[in-house]
Structure formats: structure tokens, C-alpha cells
C-alpha positions in Angstrom: -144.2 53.5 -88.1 -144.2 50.3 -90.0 -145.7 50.5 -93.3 -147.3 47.3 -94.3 -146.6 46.2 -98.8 -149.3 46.1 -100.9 -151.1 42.6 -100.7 -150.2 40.5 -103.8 -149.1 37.2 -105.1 -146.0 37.5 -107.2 -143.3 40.2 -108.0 -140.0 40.3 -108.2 -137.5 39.0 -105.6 -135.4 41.9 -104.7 -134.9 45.8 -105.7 -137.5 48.1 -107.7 -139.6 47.2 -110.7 -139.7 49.0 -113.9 -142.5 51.5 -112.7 -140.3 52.7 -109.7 -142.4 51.0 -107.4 -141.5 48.7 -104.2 -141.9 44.4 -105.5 -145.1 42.9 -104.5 -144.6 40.7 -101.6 -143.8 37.2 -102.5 -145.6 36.1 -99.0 -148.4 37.5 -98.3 -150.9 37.1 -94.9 -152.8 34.6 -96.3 -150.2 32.6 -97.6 -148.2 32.7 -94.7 -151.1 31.6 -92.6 -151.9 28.8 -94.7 -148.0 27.5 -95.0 -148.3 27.1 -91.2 -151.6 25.0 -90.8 -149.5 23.0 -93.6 -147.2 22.5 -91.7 -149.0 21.7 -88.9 -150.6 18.9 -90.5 -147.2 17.9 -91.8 -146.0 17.5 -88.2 -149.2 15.6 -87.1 -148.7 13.1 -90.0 -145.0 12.2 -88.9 -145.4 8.8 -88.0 -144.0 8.7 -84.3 -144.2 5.9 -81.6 -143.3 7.9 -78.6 -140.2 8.5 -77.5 -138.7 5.6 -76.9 -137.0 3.4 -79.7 -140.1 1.4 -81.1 -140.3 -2.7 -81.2 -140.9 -5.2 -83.4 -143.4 -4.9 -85.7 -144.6 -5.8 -89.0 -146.0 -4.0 -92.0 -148.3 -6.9 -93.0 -152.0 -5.8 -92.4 -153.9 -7.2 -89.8 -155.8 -10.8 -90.6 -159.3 -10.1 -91.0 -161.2 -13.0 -89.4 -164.7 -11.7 -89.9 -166.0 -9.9 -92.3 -167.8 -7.4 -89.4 -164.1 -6.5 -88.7 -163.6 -5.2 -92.1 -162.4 -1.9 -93.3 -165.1 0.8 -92.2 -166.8 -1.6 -89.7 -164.4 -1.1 -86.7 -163.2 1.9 -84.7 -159.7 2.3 -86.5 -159.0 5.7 -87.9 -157.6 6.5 -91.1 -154.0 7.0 -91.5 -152.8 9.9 -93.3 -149.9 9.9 -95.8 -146.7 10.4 -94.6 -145.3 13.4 -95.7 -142.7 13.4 -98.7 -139.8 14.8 -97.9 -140.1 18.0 -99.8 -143.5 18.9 -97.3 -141.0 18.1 -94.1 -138.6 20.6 -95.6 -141.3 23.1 -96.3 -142.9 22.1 -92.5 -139.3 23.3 -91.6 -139.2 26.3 -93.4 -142.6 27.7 -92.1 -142.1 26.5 -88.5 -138.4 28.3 -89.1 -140.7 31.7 -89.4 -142.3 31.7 -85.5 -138.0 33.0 -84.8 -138.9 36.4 -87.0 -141.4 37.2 -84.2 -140.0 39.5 -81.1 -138.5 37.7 -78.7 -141.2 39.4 -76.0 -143.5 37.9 -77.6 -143.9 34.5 -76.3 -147.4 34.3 -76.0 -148.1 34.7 -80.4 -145.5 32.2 -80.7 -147.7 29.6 -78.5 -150.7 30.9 -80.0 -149.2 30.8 -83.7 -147.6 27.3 -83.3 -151.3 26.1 -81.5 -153.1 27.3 -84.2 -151.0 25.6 -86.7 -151.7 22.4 -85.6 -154.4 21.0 -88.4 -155.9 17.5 -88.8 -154.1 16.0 -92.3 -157.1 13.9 -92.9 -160.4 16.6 -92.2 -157.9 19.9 -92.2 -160.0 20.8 -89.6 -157.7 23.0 -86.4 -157.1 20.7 -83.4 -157.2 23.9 -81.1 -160.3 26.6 -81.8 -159.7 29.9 -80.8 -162.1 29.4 -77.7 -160.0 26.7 -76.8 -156.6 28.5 -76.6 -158.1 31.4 -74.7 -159.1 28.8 -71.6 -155.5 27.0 -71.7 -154.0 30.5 -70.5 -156.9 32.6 -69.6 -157.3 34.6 -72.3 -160.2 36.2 -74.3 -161.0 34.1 -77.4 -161.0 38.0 -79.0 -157.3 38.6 -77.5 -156.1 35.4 -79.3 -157.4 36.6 -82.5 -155.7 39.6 -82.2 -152.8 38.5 -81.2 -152.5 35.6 -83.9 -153.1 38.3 -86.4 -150.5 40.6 -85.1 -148.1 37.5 -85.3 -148.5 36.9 -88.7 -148.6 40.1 -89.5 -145.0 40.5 -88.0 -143.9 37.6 -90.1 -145.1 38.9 -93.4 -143.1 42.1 -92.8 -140.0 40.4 -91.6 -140.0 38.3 -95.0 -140.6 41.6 -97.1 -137.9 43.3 -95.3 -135.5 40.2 -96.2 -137.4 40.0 -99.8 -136.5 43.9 -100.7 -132.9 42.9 -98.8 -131.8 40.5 -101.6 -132.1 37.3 -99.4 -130.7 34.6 -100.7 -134.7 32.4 -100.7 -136.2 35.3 -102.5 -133.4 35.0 -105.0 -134.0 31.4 -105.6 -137.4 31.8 -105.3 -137.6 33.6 -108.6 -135.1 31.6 -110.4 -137.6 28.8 -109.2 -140.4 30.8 -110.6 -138.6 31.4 -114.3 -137.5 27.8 -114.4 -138.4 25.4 -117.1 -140.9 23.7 -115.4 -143.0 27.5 -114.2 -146.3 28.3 -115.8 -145.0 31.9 -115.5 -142.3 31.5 -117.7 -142.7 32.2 -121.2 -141.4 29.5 -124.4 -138.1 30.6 -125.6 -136.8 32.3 -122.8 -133.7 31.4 -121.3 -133.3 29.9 -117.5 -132.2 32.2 -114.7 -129.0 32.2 -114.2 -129.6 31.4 -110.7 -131.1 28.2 -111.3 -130.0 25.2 -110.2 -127.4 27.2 -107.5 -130.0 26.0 -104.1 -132.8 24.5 -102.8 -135.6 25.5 -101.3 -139.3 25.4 -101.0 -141.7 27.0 -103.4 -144.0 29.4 -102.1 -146.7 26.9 -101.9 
């Protein structure tokens, strides 16, 4: 039997606190959840032609002959930002996650990666839970279940690594005491792990 960490927002990185007690999880359910419909709406703001090699083009805007065909007065949409490169690396990071899932388990990765998949301009989910269900035939109920159970799986595979000594939770935490962290305190010296990787912040 799998015990689940207590729900929390920070801790240490690896090992026992001073009380004796297991770290808090750095990643928690809701966290997790949300760094995948981020990176969901990092992937739909990729710019992407298709998959051929795209034309000529120009980045001048469009002439606007008549002031009816002004901005707001025809049916073009609004283009999101494209991502920095730090979001791709975090879209990369959170979409790295759906491999800590059993390998059985095909259908919460599908649901998982569906689910991810969130508007970058209303943040609104391209897929509702109703709307999964009738791609495969499944209970809008199941889905929810099953989404839960997958991120559930994923918090506990990154707690496992967390209370392992991986080498993100390490850095995380160096991250986290750095000079530029609202958690660290003036006067206290850098980790001494700074500066030794990259990687993403937990947000």
C-alpha cells in the first residue's frame, strides 16, 4: 500500500527535516495538474505551418484598405505569444512526466495528454471531460477518475525521486535559496549547488 505525502508547497529537496519528519512534496496535485495545461497551451502556441517546409512569406502586416477591415472588425483570431524558450523547456519537462505513468496504462496517458491541451489565449480546455469520454466510449465519470489516478501516480513518482536525492530536486532547492528567491533570507550565502544545472522552477 502506497502512502500518499502530506499536501504542501515547499520543503526540502531530499532526506529528513529537523523534526524527523518525511520533506513536504515539492510537487504537489495541483501543481502538477496545472504544469500540464501549461504546457498544453505552450504546445498550442508553437507557431507551426504543417508539416511541410513552409514558403515565402513576409512579416509585414497585411495593408488595411478599409477601415471596416480593421483590427476587431474581421474574422481573424488573435495570436498568442510564442512561447520563450524557458516555457518550451518547462512544456518539456511536464510532458516528460506522462513516462512516470505504468506502462499499462495507456488510456490516462491519452486522457492526461487530452486534457492538457488548453487555449493560450482564453485558458479555456480544448477537450471537456464529456468530450473525451465519446472519443473512446467511455463515461465522462471514468475519465475523471482515471485523470485523477494519473496524476496522482505522477505526484508520487516525483516524491519517490524527491526523497531519492534526484538530481532536479537538488537544483530545485539551490534554485529556491538563490539570490534572486523570495525565500531566501539577506546575508545568507548561495547554495553550494548553484549555478551546477538548469532546470525549470516549480512554476
Amino acid at each position: 500500500m502506497t502512502v500518499m505525502p502530506p499536501k504542501g508547497r515547499a520543503g526540502p529537496a531530499a532526506g529528513l527535516s529537523l523534526a524527523g519528519l518525511p520533506p513536504e512534496p515539492i510537487y504537489d496535485t495541483e501543481v502538477v495538474e496545472l504544469r500540464l495545461e501549461d504546457a498544453g497551451a505552450a504546445l498550442l502556441a508553437l507557431p507551426s505551418r504543417g508539416c511541410l517546409p513552409a514558403g515565402y512569406r513576409s512579416n509585414w502586416p497585411d495593408v488595411v484598405a478599409d477601415a471596416a477591415e480593421a483590427y476587431g472588425y474581421g474574422e481573424g483570431g488573435v495570436r498568442p505569444p510564442v512561447p520563450s524558450a524557458r516555457r518550451v523547456t518547462q512544456m518539456d519537462e511536464a510532458f516528460g512526466w506522462i513516462r512516470l505513468l505504468p506502462r499499462d496504462r495507456i488510456n490516462h496517458r491519452r486522457i492526461l495528454l487530452l486534457r492538457a491541451l488548453t487555449s493560450p489565449v482564453t485558458g479555456r480546455h480544448r477537450h471537456s471531460w464529456r468530450s473525451i469520454g465519446e472519443m473512446f466510449g467511455w463515461d465522462y465519470r471514468a475519465v475523471q477518475r482515471w485523470h485523477a489516478q494519473g496524476i496522482g501516480w505522477i505526484v508520487q513518482a516525483l516524491y519517490a525521486q524527491q526523497l531519492g536525492g534526484a538530481d532536479w530536486a537538488r537544483l530545485w532547492r539551490a534554485e529556491r535559496e538563490g539570490p534572486d528567491s523570495l525565500a531566501r533570507h539577506a546575508g545568507d550565502a548561495p547554495h553550494a549547488d548553484l549555478g551546477k544545472g538548469i532546470r525549470t522552477t516549480r512554476w
